[in-house]
C-alpha positions as CSV (number, residue, x, y, z in Angstrom):
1,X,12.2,17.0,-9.7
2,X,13.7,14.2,-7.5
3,X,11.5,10.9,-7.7
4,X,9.8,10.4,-4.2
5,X,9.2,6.5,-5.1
6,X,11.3,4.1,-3.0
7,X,13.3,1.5,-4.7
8,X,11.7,-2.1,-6.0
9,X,13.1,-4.0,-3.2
10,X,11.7,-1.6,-0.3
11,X,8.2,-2.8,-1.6
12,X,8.4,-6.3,-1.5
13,X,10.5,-6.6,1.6
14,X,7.6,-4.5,3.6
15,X,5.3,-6.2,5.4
16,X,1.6,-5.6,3.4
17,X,-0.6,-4.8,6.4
18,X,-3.9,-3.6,3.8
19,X,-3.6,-6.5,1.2
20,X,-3.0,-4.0,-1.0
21,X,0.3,-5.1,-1.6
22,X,0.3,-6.5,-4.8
23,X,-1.3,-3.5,-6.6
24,X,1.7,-1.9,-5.0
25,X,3.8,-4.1,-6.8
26,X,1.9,-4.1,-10.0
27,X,1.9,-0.1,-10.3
28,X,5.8,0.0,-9.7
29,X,6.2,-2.4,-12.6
30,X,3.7,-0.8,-15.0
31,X,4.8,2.6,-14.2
32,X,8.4,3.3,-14.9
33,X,9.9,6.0,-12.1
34,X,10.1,9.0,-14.8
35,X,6.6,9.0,-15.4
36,X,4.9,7.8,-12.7
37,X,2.5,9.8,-10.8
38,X,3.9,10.0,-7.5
39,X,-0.1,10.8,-5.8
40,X,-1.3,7.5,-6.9
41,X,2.1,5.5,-5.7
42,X,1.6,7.5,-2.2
43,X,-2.1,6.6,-1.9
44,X,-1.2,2.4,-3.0
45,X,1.5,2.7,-0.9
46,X,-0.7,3.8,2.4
47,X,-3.2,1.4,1.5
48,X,-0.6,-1.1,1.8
49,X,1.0,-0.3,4.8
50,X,-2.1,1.9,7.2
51,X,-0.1,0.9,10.3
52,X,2.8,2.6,9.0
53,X,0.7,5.5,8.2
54,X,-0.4,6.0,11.0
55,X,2.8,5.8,12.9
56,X,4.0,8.2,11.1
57,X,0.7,10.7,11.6
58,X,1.5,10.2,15.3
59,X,4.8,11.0,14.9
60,X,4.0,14.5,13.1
61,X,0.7,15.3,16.0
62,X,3.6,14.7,18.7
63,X,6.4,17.2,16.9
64,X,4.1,19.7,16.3
C-alpha cells in the first residue's frame, strides 16, 4: 500500500491555520512513514490546516 503522507518539507512550509501545527510536526517525527497510521496523520493534518479542508469539501459539493 502506497503511503498517503506528504513529505517533511510540505508540513512545515504550510501555513498552520488550527495551531495544531506542531503536533503535526511532532507525529511525522515520532512516526516513521512505514508504520504510521495514516487516519491519525489525516485528522492532525485537518486540524492543522481547516481552511484547506474546507476548500477542498467545496471543491467535492461543486463536482458532484
Amino acid at each position: 500500500m502506497k503511503s498517503t503522507r506528504p513529505s517533511q518539507t510540505s508540513t512545515t512550509e504550510t501555513r498552520d491555520e488550527g495551531g495544531f501545527g506542531p503536533l503535526l510536526a511532532a507525529w511525522d517525527l515520532a512516526h516513521p512513514a512505514p508504520v504510521a497510521d495514516p487516519d491519525w496523520r489525516h485528522l492532525l493534518d485537518e486540524m492543522a490546516h481547516p481552511g484547506t479542508t474546507q476548500a477542498f469539501h467545496r471543491l467535492a459539493e461543486a463536482t458532484a
